[in-house]
C-alpha positions in Angstrom: 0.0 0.0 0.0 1.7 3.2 -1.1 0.2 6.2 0.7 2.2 9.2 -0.8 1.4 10.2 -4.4 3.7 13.6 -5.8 1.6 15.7 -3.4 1.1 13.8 0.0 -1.8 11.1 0.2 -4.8 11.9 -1.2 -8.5 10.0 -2.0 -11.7 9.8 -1.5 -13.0 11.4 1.6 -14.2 8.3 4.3 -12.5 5.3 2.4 -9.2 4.4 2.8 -6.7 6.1 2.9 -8.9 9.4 3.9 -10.2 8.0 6.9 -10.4 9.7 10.5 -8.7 6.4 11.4 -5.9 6.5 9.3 -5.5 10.5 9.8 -5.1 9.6 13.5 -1.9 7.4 12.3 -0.2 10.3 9.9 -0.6 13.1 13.3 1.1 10.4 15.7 3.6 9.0 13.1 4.5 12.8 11.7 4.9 13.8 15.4 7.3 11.1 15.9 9.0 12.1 13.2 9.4 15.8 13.0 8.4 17.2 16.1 10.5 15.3 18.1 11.9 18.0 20.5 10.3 18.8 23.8 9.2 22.3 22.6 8.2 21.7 19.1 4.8 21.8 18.0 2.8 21.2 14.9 0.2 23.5 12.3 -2.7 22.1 10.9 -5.0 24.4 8.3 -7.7 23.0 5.7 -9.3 24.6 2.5 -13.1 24.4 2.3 -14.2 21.3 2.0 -16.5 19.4 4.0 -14.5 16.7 5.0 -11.7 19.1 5.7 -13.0 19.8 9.5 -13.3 15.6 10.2 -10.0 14.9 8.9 -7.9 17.9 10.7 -9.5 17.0 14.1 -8.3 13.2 13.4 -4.6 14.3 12.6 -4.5 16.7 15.6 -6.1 14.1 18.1 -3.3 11.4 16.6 -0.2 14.0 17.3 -1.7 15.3 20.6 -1.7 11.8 21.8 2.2 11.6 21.0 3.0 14.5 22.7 2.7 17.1 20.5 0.8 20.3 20.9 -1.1 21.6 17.8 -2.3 25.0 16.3 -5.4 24.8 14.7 -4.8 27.5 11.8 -8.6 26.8 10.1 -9.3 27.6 6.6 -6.7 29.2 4.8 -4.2 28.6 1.9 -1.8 26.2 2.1 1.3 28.2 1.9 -0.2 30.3 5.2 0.1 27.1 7.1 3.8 26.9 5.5 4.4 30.6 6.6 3.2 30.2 10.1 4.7 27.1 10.3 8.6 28.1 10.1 7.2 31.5 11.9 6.4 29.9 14.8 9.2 27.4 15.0 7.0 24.5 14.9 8.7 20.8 13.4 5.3 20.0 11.3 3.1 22.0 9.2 -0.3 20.1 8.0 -2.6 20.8 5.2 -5.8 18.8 4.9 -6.7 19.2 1.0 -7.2 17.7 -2.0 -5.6 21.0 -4.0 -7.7 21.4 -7.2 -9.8 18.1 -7.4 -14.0 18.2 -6.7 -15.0 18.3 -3.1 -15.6 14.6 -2.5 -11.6 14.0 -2.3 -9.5 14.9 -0.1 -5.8 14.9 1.1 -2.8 15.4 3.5 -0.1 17.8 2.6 3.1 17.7 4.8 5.8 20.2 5.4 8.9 20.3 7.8 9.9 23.1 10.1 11.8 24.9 7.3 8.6 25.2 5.0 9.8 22.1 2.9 7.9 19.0 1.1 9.1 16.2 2.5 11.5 14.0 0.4 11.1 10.4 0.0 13.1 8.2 2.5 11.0 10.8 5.6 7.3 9.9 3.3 8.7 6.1 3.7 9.3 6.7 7.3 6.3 7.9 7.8 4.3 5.5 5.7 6.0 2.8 7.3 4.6 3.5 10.5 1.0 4.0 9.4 1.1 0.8 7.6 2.6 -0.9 10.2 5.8 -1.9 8.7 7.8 -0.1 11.2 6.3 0.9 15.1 3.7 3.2 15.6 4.5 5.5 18.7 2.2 4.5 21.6 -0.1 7.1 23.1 1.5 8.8 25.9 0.1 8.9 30.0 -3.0 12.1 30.2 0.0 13.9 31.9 2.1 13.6 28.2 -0.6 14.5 26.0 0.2 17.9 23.5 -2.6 20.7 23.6 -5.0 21.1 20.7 -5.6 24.9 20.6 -7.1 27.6 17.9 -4.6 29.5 16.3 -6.2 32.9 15.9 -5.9 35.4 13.4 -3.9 32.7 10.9 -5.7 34.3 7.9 -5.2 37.7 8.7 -1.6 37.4 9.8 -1.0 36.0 6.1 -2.8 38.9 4.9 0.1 41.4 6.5 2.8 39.1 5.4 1.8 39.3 1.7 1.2 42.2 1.8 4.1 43.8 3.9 6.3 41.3 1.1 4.8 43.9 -1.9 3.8 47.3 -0.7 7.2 48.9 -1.1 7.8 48.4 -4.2 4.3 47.6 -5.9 1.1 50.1 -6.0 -2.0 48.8 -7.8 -4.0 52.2 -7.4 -7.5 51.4 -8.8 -6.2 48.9 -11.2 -9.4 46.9 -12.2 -8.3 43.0 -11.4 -10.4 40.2 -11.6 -10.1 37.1 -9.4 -11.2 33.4 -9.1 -10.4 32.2 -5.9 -12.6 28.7 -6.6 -14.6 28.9 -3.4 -11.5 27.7 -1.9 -9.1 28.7 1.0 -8.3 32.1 -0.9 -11.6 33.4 -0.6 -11.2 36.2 2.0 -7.8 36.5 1.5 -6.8 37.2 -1.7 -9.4 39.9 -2.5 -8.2 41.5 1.2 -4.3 41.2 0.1 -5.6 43.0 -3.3 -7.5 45.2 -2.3 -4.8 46.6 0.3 -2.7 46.9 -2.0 -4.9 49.8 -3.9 -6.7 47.3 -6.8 -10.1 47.8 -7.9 -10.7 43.7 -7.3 -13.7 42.0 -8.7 -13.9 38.7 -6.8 -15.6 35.3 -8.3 -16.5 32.1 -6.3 -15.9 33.3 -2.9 -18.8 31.8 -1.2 -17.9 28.0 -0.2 -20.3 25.9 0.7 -18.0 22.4 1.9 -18.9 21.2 -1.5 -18.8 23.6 -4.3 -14.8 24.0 -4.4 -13.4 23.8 -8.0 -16.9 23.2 -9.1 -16.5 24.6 -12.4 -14.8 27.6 -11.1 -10.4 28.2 -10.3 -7.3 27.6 -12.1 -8.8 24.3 -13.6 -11.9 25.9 -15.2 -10.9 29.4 -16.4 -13.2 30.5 -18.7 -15.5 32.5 -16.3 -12.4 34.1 -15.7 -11.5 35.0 -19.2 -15.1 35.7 -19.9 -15.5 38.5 -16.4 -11.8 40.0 -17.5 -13.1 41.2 -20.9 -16.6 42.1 -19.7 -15.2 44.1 -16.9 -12.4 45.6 -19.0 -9.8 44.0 -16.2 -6.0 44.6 -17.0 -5.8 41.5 -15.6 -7.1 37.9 -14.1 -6.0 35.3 -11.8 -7.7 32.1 -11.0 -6.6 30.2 -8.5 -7.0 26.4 -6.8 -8.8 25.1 -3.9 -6.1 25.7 -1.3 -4.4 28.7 -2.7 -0.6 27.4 -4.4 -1.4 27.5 -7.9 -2.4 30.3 -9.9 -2.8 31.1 -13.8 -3.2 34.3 -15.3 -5.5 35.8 -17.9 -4.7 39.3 -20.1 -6.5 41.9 -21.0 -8.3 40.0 -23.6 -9.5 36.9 -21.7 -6.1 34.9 -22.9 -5.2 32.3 -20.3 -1.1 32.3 -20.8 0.3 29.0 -18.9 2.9 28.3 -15.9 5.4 28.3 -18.2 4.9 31.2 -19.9 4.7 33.6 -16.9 8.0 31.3 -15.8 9.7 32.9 -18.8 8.5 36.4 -17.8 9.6 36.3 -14.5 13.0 34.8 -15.5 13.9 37.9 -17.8 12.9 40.6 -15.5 14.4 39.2 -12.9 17.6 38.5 -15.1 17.3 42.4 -16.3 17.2 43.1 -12.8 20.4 41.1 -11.7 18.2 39.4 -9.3 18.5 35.7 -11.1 21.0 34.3 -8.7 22.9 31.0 -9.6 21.3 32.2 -13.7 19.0 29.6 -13.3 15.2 28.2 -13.8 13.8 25.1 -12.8 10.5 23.1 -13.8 9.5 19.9 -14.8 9.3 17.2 -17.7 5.8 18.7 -18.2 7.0 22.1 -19.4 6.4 23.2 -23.0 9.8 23.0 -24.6 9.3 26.5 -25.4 9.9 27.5 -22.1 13.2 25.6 -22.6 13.7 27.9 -25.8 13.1 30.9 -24.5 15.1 30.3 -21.5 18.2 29.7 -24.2 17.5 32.8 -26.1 17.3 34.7 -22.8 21.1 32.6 -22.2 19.7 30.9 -18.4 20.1 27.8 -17.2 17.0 25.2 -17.2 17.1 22.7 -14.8 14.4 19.8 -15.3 12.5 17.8 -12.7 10.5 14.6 -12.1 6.5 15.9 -12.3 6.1 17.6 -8.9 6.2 20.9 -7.0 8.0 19.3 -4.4 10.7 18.2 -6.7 11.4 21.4 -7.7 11.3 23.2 -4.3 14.6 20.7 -3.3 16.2 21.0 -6.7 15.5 24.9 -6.3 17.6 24.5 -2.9 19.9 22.4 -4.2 21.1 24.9 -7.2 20.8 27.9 -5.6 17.6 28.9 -8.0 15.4 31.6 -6.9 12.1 30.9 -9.2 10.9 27.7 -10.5 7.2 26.0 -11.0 5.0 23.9 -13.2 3.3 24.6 -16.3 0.2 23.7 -13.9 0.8 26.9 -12.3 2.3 25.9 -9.0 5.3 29.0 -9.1 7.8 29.1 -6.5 9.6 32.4 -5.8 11.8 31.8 -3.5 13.1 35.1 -2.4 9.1 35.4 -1.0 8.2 31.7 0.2 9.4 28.9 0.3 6.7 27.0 -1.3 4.7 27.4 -4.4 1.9 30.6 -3.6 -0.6 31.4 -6.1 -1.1 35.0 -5.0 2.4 35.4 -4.7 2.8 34.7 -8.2 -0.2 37.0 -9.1 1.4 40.1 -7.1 4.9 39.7 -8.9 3.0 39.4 -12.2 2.0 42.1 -11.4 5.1 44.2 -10.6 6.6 42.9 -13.8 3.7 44.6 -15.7 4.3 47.7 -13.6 8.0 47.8 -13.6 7.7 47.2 -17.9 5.3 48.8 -18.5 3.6 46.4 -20.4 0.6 44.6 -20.4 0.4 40.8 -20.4 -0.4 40.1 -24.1 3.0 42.2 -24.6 4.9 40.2 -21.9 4.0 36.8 -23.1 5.4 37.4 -26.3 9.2 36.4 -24.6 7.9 32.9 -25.0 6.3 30.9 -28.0 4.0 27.7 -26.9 4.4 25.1 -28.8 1.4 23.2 -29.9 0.6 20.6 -27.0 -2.0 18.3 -26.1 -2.6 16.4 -23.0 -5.0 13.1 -23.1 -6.1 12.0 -19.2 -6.9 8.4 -19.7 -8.9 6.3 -16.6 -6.5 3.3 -15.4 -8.1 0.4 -13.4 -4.2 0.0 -12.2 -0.8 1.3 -12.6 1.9 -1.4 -14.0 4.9 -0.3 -15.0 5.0 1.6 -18.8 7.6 -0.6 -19.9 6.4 -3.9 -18.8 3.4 -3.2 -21.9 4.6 -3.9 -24.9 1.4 -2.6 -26.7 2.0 0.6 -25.2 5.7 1.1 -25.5 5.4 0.3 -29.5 2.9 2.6 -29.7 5.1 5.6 -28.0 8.1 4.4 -29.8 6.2 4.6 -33.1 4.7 8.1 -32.4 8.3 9.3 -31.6 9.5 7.9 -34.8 6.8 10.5 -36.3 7.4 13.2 -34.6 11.6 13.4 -35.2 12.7 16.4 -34.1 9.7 18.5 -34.4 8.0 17.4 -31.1 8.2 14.9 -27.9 6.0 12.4 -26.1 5.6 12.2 -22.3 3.3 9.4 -20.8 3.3 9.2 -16.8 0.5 8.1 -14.1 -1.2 10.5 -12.0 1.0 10.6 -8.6 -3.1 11.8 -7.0 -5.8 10.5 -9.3 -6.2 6.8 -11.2 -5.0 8.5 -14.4 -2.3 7.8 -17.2 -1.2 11.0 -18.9 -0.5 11.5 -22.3 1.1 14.7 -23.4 2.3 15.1 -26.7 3.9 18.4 -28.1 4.1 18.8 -32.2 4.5 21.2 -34.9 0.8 22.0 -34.8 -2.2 21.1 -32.9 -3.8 18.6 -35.1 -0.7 16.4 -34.9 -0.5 16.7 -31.5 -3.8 15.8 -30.8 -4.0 12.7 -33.4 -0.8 11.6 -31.9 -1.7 12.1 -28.2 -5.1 10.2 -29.0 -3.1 7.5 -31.0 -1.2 6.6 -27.5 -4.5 6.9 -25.4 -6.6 3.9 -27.2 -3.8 2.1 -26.8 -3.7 3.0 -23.0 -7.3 2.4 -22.8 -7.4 -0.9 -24.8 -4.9 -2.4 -22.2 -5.4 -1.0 -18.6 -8.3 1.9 -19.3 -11.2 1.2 -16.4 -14.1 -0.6 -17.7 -16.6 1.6 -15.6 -15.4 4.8 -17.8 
């Protein structure tokens, strides 16, 4: 049973692995594991949906028992709980969400006491003791047991934080912005951080409801977006997911432009700027290879990761590398956070346009997207890629095709029961043909019958 996927476990609210009981098991094992001192202490927040409340009270009750005294931080983004997290000096921080999928799923994100993703061998730790392949930590004597308390204020101290991070160096007096915050954790705050700032913010889906997160709405279904930035004559949109660390962007004209693309904006103003330390950017396998062209015109460094925000926070580390994300739009500046912020990245779009002078449809223009199209395809399980020989012909074959002008990726899902197939060609026709060429394949061998 593998319980960590590329962003912490995540499921189906009430059936295994997101159970109260097992949630229990991840607050006493990651309280064993990383708050281990006898003054450390552990954050937990949520996003908005239902379950979130259920599954937050589990984790705290299982790291309480160990010891450990918890601050409930309530609804707000994760990288807030991140923020207060290393503020605070506390070994764990805790996120109970399922990031952009519907409300009926849900996860647990965790962070150690410097604001990182955990890597691998502490996940196998970790998992080891909920699975029961290594000891669970008993529960302590009533005299040992940590304090579950409210942590007040959590949203509004991230408010000031953002906001002290921008105001001396970005004004957005009466600039008409339009925002998406997909009834999730960014509800209150980003229009609060906005309009402090001095923009003219016209919020969407900031009423939650425990179940209508991402419903239709957020940085996975931007066209209200795109549709409210024209119709409100916006200089600009941002949409962003259920618990507030992705974010795309639309222009003036409704445009969405992808995580790569504002990548390569951010990359030459901050090279311009002499604020590109170690000359390099770092993403994943999933970025458009334009970004990798652009980042060659523009003479920086591209690092490339395995798919996974967390991969590129510790390569970011690693290289010395101040900005990095996903195409996705999980951006990491790391001279703000240490973790991927979506309003973050909206507020130093923002000072970009400002500084330039330009408006986003001008901005974008430093990078050309190649034509790319990604198939999701079902699975009813996950062997390895190689070990189908249907499958590996067909990739082989579209490669063959595609020479030079284009690539093939095909990976799992590390959250949902989902191969990906993302193929990037000379035009969009031939990379969807090609894309769908690999996915019958897919589906003809392990595709779920029930879809």
């Amino acid at each position: 049973m593998k319980l960590f996927g590329t962003d912490g476990i995540r499921g189906v609210a009430n059936t295994e692995p997101m159970t109260a009981d097992t949630a229990v098991k991840v607050g006493r094992a990651v309280a064993d594991t990383l708050c281990r001192s006898a003054s450390s202490s552990m954050v937990i927040g949520t996003d908005t949906r239902i379950s979130g409340s259920m599954l937050a009270s589990a984790v705290a009750a299982g790291a309480a028992s160990a010891g450990t005294d918890v601050h409930m931080a309530g609804v707000v983004p994760t990288p807030a709980v991140v923020r207060l997290t290393v503020r605070i000096g506390a070994g764990a921080g805790i996120v109970i969400s399922a990031s952009h999928n519907p409300f009926t799923d849900n996860g647990i994100k965790v962070f150690d006491g410097q604001g990182m993703k955990l890597n691998e061998a502490a996940e196998r730790d970790i998992e080891a003791m909920i699975t029961g392949g290594a000891r669970l930590p008993a529960a302590g004597l009533a005299i040992d047991a940590g304090r579950v308390e409210r942590l007040s204020g959590a949203g509004e101290q991230y408010v000031d934080f953002l906001v002290d991070r921008f105001s001396d160096h970005l004004t957005l007096k009466n600039l008409p912005v339009v925002m998406d915050c997909a009834n999730g954790a960014t509800s209150r705050i980003a229009p609060a951080v906005f309009t402090r700032l001095g923009a003219k913010v016209t919020p969407m889906n900031t009423t939650p409801d425990g179940r209508n997160i991402n419903r239709d709405c957020g940085s996975e279904h931007p066209e209200q977006l795109a549709d409210s930035v024209v119709r409100h004559k916006a200089a600009v949109g941002f949409a962003f997911d259920g618990d507030g660390d992705r974010m795309v962007a639309a222009d003036a004209s409704g445009q969405m432009l992808t995580g790569d693309q504002v990548i390569a904006i951010c990359s030459a103003y901050l090279k311009d700027r002499g604020q590109l330390r170690s000359n390099r950017v770092v993403s994943t396998v999933m970025s458009n290879m334009g970004l990798s062209m652009a980042l060659e015109q523009l003479n920086i460094e591209h690092g490339i990761t395995a798919v996974g925000d967390r991969h590129v926070q510790h390569e970011m580390v690693r290289s010395g590398a101040v900005l990095g994300g996903e195409d996705s739009g999980h951006l990491i500046f790391r001279d703000y956070h240490t973790t991927g912020d979506g309003i973050i990245a909206a507020l130093f779009l923002l000072r970009v346009m400002a500084d330039r002078n330009q408006s986003l449809s001008q901005l974008k223009q430093v990078m050309e997207v190649l034509p790319q199209a990604l198939v999701n395809v079902v699975v009813a399980e996950k062997p390895a890629l190689d070990t189908l020989p249907d499958v590996v012909t067909a990739i082989r074959k579209v490669e063959e095709a595609l020479g030079k002008q284009g690539r093939v990726l095909v990976r799992y899902s590390g959250t949902e029961p989902v191969c990906r197939v993302m193929v990037e060609a000379a035009s969009n026709s031939d990379a969807e043909r090609f894309g769908e060429r690999i996915a019958v394949v897919l589906k003809n061998v392990i595709g779920s019958k029930s879809h």
